[in-house]
Each structure stands twice: as C-alpha cells, then as structure tokens.
C-alpha positions in Angstrom: -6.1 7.0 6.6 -2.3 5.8 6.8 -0.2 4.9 4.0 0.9 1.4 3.7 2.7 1.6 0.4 3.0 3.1 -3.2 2.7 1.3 -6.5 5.9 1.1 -7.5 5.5 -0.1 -11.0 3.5 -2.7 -13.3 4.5 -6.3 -13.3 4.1 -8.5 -16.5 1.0 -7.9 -19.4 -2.2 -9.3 -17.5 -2.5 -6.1 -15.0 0.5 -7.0 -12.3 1.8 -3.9 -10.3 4.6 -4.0 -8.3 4.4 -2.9 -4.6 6.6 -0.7 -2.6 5.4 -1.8 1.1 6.0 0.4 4.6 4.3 -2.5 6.3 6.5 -5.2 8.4 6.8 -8.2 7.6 7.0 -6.2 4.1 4.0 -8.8 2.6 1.4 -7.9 5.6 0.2 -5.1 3.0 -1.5 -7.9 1.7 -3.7 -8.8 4.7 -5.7 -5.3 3.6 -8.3 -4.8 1.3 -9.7 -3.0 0.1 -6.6 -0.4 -1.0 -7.7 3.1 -1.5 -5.4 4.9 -3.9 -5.1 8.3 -4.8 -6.4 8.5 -8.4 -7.0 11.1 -10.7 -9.7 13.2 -9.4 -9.2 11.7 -5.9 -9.7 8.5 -3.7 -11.1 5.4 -5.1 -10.7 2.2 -3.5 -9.9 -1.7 -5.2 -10.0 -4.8 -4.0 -7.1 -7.2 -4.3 -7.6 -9.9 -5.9 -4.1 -11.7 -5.8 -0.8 -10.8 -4.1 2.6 -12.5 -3.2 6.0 -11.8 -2.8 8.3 -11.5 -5.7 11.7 -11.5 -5.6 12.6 -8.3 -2.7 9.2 -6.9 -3.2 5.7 -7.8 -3.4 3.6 -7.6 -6.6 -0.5 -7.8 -6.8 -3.6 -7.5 -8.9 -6.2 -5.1 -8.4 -9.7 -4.8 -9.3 -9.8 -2.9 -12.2 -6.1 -3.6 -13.8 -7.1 -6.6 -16.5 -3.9 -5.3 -18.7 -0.5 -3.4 -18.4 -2.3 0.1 -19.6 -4.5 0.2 -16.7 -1.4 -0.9 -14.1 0.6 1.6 -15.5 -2.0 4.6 -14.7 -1.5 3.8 -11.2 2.2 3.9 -10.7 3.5 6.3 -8.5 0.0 6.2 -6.5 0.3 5.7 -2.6 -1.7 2.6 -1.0 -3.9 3.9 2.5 -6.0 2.0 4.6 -7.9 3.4 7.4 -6.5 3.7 10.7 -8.9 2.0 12.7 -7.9 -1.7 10.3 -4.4 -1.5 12.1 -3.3 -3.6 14.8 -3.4 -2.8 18.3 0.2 -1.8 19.4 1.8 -2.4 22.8 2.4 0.4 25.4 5.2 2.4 24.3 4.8 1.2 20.6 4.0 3.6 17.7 3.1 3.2 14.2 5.8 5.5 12.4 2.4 7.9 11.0 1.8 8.3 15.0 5.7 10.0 14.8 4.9 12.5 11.4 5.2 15.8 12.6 6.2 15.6 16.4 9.2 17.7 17.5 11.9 15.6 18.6 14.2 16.6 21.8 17.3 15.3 23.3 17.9 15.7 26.7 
C-alpha cells in the first residue's frame, strides 16, 4: 500500500472532507478508488463518490460521510491505494515511497 494523501479536514455540512494530496498533478488522487483509510480498529476502504479541486486543495465525498459528524471521524486519517494501481514510471524514475528508508551517499 502507498499513501496518496491524508484527510485534512471536513468541507461544508453534507459529508465534504478536505484532501491533503502527495499525488502530482495534486487532483490525480482522484483518479483512485476505492481509498482505504486507516480507521478505528484498522483498514476499511470507501469509494469516492465526488471529487474536485477547491481552491489550493482538493475536497471529496466518500461513501459513508452523508453529514459533517461522519467527515469529521476521519480527519487526520491517511488515504493508501495499493501499489500495483500506480503508474508505470520511466527508467531512473521513483515514486518518493520507493526512496523511504534508503541510505543516501554523496560521493
């Protein structure tokens, strides 16, 4: 799984949230669905329904948010997709999740 973005907060009444996306162009987070989101108690994944930019960010409705309440249990929740859903990079390309954890050396 790789982590495209985190709910940043909740947009409006009817179940908005707002979007913090890793992805570029910034709105290609909403080319995936489902989302899985970590959740109380673990993994659980929603489909999105709507999505758009708004403003510098990017809000969306999810299956499951019909009102602020439920948007608002899920801010602060990171957005993963599985790997395999990425794009093909070129030779010499690298998803920046390729990059976690690799010792960097200057020569």
């Amino acid at each position: 799984m790789v982590v495209l973005g985190r709910i940043a907060g909740v947009f409006g009444v009817r179940g908005w949230v707002k979007v913090f996306s890793h992805t570029e162009p910034r709105d290609g987070i909403l080319t995936y669905s489902p989302w899985t989101i970590g959740e109380e108690g673990g993994w659980r994944e929603r489909r999105l329904l709507d999505g758009k930019p708004h403003g510098k960010g990017i809000i969306a409705l999810l299956e499951g948010c019909g009102d602020r309440d439920q948007a608002a249990l899920l801010v602060g929740r990171d957005i993963v997709v599985r790997r395999d859903w990425l794009p093909r990079l070129e030779q010499d390309d690298y998803y920046w999740s390729d990059l976690e954890g690799v010792r960097v050396q200057t020569l």
